[in-house]
C-alpha positions as CSV (number, residue, x, y, z in Angstrom):
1,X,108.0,111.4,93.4
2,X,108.3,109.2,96.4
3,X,104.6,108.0,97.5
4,X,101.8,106.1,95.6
5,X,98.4,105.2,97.3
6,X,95.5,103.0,96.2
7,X,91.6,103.9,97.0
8,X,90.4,100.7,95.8
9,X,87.5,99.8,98.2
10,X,84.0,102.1,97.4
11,X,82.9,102.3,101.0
12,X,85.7,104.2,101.7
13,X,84.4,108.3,101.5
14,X,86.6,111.0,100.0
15,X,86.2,113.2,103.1
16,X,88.3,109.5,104.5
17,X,90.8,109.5,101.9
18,X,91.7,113.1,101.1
19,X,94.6,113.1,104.1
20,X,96.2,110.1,102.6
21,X,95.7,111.4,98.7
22,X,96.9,115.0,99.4
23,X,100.1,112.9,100.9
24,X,100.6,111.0,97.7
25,X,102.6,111.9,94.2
26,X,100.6,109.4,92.4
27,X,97.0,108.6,93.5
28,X,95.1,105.6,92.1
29,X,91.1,105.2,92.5
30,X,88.9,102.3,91.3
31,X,86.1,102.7,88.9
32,X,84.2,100.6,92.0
33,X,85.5,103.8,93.7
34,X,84.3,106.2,91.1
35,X,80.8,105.2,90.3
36,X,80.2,104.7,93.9
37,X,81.7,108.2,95.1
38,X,80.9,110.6,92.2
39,X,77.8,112.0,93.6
40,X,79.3,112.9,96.7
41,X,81.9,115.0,95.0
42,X,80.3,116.1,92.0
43,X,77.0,116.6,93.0
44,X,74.1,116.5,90.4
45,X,76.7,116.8,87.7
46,X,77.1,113.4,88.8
47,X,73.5,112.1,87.4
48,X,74.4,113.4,83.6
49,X,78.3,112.6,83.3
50,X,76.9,108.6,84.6
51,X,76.2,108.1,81.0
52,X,79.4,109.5,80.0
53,X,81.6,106.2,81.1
54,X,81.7,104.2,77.5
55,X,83.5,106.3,75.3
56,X,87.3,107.2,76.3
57,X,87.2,111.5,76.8
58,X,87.5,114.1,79.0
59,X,84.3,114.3,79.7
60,X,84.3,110.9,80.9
61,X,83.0,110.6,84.9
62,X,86.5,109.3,85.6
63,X,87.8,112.6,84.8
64,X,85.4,114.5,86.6
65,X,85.6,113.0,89.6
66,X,89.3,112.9,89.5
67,X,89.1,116.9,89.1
68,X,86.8,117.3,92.5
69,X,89.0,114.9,94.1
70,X,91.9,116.5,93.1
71,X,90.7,120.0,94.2
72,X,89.5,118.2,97.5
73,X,93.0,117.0,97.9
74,X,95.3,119.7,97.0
75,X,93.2,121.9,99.5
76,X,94.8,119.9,102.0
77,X,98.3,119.4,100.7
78,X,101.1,121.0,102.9
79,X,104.2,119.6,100.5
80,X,106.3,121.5,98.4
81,X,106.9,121.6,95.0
82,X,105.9,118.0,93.2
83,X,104.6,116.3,90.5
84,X,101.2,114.6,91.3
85,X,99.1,112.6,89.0
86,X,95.3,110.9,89.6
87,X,94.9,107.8,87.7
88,X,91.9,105.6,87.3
89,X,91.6,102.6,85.5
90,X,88.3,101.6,83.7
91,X,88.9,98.1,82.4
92,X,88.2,96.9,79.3
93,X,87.9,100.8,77.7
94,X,91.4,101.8,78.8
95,X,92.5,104.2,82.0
96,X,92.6,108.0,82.9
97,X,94.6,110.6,84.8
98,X,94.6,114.0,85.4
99,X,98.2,115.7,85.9
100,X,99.5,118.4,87.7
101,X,102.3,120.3,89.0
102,X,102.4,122.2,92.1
103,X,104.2,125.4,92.8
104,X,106.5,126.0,95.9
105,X,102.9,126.6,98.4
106,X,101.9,123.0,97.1
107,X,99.0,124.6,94.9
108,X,98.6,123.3,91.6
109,X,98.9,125.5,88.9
110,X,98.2,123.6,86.3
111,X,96.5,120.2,85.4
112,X,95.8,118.0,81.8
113,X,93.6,115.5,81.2
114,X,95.1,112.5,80.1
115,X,93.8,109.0,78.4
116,X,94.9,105.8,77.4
117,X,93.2,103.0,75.2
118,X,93.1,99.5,76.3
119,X,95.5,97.5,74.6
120,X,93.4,94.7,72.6
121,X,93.7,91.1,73.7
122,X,92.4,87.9,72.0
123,X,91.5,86.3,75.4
124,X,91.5,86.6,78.8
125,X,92.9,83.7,80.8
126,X,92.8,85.2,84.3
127,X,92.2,88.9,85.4
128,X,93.8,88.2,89.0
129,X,96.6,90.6,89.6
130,X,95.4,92.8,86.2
131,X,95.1,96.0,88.4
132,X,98.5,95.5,90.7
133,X,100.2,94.5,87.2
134,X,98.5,98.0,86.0
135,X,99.3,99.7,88.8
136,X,103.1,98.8,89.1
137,X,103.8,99.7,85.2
138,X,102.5,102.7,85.9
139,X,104.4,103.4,88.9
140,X,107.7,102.2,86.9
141,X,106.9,104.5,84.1
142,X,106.4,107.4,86.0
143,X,109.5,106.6,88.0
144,X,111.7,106.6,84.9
145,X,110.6,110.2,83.9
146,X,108.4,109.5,81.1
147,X,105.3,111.4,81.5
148,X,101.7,110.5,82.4
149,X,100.2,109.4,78.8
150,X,103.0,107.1,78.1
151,X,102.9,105.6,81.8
152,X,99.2,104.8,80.9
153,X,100.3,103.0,77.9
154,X,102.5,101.2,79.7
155,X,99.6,100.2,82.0
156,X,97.1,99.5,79.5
């Protein structure tokens, strides 16, 4: 994989961000992001999966939204054959992704649901940086070959 992008601010809209995600191998949305883009791309689904964003599963909003982006995105893909992976982090309860690979038309064929634990820390001195720091051992993980789960590990 060669490209990574960050939708970190919530004001920005999917329809404004699909162009650059369908670009990217690894895509990385905010929960800002998420809670304030979820009805626009899951539509009343939305209103039941809001209660769904304490416990760490796939039916977590995260993941949801993450699906209807993805689809969103892909739609507009014109690459080749690639990897490409969603990832949102969620703070304190851990981060998410959702996998896929797409075949030589750039559709994905197949995707996976993938979560990660926060790692447990005694206290917190100074969150500045916490996301990039995420962010970048992800990237590095993902860059040495290991797969998605691990590279959230890394992260969290």
């Amino acid at each position: 994989w060669r490209l990574s992008v960050e939708v970190e601010k919530p004001t920005f809209t999917p329809e404004a961000v699909l162009t650059l995600l369908a670009g990217a191998d690894v895509a990385f949305v905010s929960r800002e992001w998420v809670l304030r883009n979820a009805a626009a791309l899951l539509g009343g689904e939305a209103a039941s999966r809001q209660r769904q964003t304490e416990r760490l599963d796939d039916c977590h909003l995260a993941i949801a939204t993450l699906r209807a982006l993805a689809g969103r995105s892909l739609a507009a893909a014109k690459r080749g054959s690639a990897g490409v992976t969603w990832v949102c982090a969620w703070g304190a309860l851990g981060a998410f992704a959702l996998t896929g690979v797409r075949d030589e038309g750039g559709r994905v064929v197949e995707t996976r649901a993938v979560l990660a634990a926060a790692s447990a820390v005694e206290r917190v001195v100074d969150s500045v940086g916490a996301g990039d720091t995420f962010n970048a051992a992800v990237i590095a993980s993902l860059a040495a070959g290991v797969g998605a789960g691990e590279a959230l590990r890394a992260g969290c």
